[in-house]
C-alpha positions as CSV (number, residue, x, y, z in Angstrom):
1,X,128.5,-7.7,-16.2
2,X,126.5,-9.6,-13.2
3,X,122.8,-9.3,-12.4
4,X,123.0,-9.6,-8.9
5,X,120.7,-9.4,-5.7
6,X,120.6,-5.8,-5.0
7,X,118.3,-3.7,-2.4
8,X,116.1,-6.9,-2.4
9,X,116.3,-7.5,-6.3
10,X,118.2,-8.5,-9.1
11,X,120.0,-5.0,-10.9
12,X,122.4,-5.6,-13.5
13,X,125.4,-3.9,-13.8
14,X,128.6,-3.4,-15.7
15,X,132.2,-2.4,-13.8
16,X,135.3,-1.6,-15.4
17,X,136.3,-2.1,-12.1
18,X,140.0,-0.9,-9.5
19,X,138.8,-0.4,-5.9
20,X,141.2,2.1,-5.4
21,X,139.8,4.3,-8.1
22,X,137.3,7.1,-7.7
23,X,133.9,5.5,-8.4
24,X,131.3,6.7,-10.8
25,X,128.3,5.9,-11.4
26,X,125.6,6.4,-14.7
27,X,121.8,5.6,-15.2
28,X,120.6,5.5,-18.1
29,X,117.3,7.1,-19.8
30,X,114.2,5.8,-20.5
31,X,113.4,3.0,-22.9
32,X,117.6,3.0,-23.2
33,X,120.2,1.1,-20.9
34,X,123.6,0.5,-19.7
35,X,125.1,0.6,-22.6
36,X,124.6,3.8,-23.7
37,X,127.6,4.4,-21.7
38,X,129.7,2.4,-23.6
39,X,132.4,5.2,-24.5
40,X,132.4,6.9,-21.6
41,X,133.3,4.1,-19.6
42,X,135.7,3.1,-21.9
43,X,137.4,6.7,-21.5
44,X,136.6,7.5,-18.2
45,X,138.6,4.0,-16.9
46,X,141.6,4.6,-19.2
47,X,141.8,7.8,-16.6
48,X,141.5,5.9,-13.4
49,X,137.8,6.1,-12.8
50,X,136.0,3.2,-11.4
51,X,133.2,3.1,-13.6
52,X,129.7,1.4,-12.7
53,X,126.2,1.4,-15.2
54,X,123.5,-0.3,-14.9
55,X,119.8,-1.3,-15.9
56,X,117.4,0.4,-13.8
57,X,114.0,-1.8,-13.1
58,X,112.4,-3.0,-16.0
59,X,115.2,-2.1,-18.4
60,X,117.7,-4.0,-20.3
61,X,118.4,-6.8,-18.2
62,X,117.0,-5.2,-14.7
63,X,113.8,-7.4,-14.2
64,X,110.8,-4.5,-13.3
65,X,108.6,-6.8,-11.0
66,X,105.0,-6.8,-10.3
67,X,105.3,-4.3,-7.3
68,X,105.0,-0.2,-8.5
69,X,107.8,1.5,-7.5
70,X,109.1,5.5,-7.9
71,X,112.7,6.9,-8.4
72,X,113.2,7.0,-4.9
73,X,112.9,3.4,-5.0
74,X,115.5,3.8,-7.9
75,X,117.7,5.6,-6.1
76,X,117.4,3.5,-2.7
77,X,118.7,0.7,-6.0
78,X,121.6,3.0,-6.6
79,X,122.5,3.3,-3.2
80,X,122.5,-0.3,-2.4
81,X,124.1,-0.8,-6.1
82,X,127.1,1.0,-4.1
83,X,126.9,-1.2,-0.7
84,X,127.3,-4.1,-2.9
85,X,129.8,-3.2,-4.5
86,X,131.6,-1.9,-1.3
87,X,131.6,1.5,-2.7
88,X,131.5,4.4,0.2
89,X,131.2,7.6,-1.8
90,X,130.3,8.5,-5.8
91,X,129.7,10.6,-8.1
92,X,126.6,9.4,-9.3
93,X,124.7,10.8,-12.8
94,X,122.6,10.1,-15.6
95,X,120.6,11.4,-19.2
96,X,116.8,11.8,-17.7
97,X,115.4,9.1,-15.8
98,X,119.0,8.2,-14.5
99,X,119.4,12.1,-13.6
100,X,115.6,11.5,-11.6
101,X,117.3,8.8,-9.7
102,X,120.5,10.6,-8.9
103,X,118.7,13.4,-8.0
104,X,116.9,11.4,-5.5
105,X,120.0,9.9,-4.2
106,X,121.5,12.8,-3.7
107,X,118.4,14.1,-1.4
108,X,118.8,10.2,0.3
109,X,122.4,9.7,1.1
110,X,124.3,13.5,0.6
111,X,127.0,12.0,2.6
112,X,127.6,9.2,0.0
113,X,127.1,11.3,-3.5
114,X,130.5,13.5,-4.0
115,X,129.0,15.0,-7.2
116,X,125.8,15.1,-9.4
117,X,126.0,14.9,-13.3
118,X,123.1,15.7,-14.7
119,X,122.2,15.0,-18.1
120,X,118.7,16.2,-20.1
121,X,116.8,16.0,-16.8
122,X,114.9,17.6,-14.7
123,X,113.6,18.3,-11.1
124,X,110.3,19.1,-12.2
125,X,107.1,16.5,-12.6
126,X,105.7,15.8,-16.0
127,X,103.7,18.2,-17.5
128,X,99.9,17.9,-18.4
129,X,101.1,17.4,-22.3
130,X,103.6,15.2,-21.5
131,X,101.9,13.4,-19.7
132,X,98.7,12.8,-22.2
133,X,101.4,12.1,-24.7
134,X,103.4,9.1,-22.5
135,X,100.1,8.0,-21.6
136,X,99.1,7.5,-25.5
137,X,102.7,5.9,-26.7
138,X,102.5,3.5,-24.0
139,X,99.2,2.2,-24.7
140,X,99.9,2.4,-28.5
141,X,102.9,0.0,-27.5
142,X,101.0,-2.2,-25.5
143,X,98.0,-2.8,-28.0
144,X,100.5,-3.0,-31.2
145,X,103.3,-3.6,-29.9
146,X,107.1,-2.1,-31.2
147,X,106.1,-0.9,-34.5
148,X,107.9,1.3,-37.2
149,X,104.7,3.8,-36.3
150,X,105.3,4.0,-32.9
151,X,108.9,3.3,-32.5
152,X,110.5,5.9,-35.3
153,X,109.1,9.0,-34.0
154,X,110.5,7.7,-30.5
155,X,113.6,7.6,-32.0
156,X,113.9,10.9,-33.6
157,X,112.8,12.0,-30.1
158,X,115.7,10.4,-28.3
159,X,118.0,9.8,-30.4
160,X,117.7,12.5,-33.3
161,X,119.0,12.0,-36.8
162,X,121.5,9.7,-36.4
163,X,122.6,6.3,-37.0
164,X,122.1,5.0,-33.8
165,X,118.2,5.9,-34.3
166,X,118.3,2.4,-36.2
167,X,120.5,0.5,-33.9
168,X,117.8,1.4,-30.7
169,X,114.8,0.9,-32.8
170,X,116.5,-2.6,-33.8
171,X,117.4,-3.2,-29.7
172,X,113.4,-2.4,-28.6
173,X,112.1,-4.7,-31.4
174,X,113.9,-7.7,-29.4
175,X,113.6,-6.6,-25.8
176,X,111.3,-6.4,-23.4
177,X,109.7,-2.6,-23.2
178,X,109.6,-0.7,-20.1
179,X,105.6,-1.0,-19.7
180,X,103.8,-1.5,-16.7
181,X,105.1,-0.3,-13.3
182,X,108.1,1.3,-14.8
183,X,105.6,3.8,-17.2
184,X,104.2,4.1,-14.1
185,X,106.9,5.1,-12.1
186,X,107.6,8.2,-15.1
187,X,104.5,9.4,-15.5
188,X,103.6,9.8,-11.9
189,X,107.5,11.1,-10.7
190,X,106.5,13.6,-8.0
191,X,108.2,16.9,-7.9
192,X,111.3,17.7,-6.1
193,X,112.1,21.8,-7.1
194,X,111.4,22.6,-3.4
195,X,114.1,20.1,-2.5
196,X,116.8,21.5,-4.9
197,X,118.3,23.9,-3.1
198,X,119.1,21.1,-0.4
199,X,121.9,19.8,-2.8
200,X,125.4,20.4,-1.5
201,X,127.9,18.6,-4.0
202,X,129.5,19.8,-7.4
203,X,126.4,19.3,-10.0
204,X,127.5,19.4,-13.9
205,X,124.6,20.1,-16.3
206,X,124.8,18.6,-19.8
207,X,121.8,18.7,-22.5
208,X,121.6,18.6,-26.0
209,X,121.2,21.7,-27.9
210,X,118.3,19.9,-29.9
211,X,116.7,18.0,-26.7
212,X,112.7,17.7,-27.3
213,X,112.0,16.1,-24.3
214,X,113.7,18.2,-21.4
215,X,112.8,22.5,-21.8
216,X,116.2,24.1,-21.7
217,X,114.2,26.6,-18.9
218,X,113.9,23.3,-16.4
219,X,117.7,22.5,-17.1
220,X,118.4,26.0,-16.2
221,X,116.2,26.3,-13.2
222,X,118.9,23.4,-12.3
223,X,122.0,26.0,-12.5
224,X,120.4,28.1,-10.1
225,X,118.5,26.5,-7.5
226,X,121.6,24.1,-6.7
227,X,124.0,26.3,-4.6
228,X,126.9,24.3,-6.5
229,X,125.9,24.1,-9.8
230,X,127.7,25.1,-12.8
231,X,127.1,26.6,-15.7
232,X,124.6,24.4,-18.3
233,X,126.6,23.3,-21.1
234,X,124.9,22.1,-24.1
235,X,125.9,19.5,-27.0
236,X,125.4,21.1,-29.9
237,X,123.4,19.5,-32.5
238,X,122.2,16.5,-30.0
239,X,119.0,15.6,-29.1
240,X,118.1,13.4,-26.0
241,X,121.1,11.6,-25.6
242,X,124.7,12.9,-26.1
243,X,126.8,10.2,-24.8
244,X,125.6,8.0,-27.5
245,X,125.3,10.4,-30.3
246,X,128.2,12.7,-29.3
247,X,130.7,10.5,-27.4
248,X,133.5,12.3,-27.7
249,X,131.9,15.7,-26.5
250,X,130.0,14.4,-24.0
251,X,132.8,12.7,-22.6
252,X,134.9,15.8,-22.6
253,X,132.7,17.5,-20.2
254,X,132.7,14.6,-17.6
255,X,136.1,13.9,-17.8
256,X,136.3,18.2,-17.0
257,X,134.3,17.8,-14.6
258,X,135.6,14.7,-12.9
259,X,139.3,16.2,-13.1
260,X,138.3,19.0,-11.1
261,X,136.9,17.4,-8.2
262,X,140.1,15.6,-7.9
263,X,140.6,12.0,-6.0
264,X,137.3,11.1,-3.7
């Protein structure tokens, strides 16, 4: 799991690795990181996928900078994430802020993204609440820091009743927070519904049933304005983030959807 020097930065990234395999390739949300994906790497390489996550800026082990940036600075990441690694085509994905980027890369590079999966996320900009909202947790974390008051309710919202509430609350106590230019970066993500329609690849669309973050109607709006977009399945009982609160479903969709694209 490398931190190397990627579109002019350091990125770290985790490969299960086989050049020969199809590649594919998960961001994760906000305030989470690359190891969300834990199972479905794990699963998705004992099927013969090449499997790459990673820590977008400011994230896990991803360094942010002092320079602001925008998911289509992410997604020019993810892109050069795949020159480094000498990978020509993906299918590229991610839960929320990862599904911004892959959005965006998708938009960038269509010749080099072979499918979308799209995860609780959205092509629309943050609403006026939302905003006011983001705006007040990240200055409550900045002035107080990672606090039961602030973090548990950010855990319900992500991560729902659940075990793993604990484990991330825990993880953001001892880790740097995604403040500053990455904050930045979500609550100022322009709006790309125009640009759906100019999608071309396979999409799969995945929420949870309980997600409090994403509107079901913006996941939807995703199943019809991209021309090859299937159905929006939801995860019962999850909230913000399947793959780590239901692996096993979650993991059944990709692997459906991966199967079906066949060898790329």
């Amino acid at each position: 799991m490398p931190l190397s020097y990627v579109n002019g930065r350091e990125l770290y990234f985790a490969d299960t690795g086989g050049d020969e395999n199809p590649a594919v390739l998960l961001g994760h949300g906000f305030f989470l990181d690359h190891t969300m994906f834990a199972a479905q790497a794990d699963a998705l390489a004992s099927r013969g996928y090449r499997v790459v996550t990673w820590d977008a800026r400011g994230h896990g082990d991803s360094p942010a900078g002092d320079a602001p940036f925008t998911y289509w600075d992410t997604a020019r990441d993810l892109i050069g994430l795949m020159d480094h690694l000498g990978i020509g085509n993906a299918v590229v994905g991610g839960l929320s802020q990862g599904g911004f980027t892959a959005l965006r890369a998708a938009l960038i590079a269509p010749h080099r993204v072979t499918g979308l999966l799209l995860l609780d996320t959205e092509a629309h900009p943050l609403s006026a609440e939302d905003h006011r909202d983001y705006t007040a947790l990240f200055g409550g974390l900045a002035e107080h820091g990672p606090v039961d008051e602030l973090l548990v309710p950010l855990s319900q919202q992500i991560i729902g009743d659940h075990p793993q509430a604990n484990h991330w609350r825990q993880r953001w106590k001892i880790r740097p927070l995604p403040l500053g230019s990455p904050a930045r970066c979500l609550l100022e993500r322009d709006d790309i519904t125009a640009r759906a329609g100019e999608i071309a690849c396979p999409t799969l669309l995945m929420r949870g049933s309980k997600d409090a973050s994403i509107p079901r109607e913006r996941m939807e709006f995703l199943s019809t304005a991209i021309p090859q977009a299937g159905p929006l399945h939801e995860v019962d009982g999850a909230a913000h983030a399947p793959p780590v609160t239901h692996p096993e479903e979650s993991t059944s969709l990709l692997v459906s959807f991966l199967d079906s694209l066949g060898r790329w």
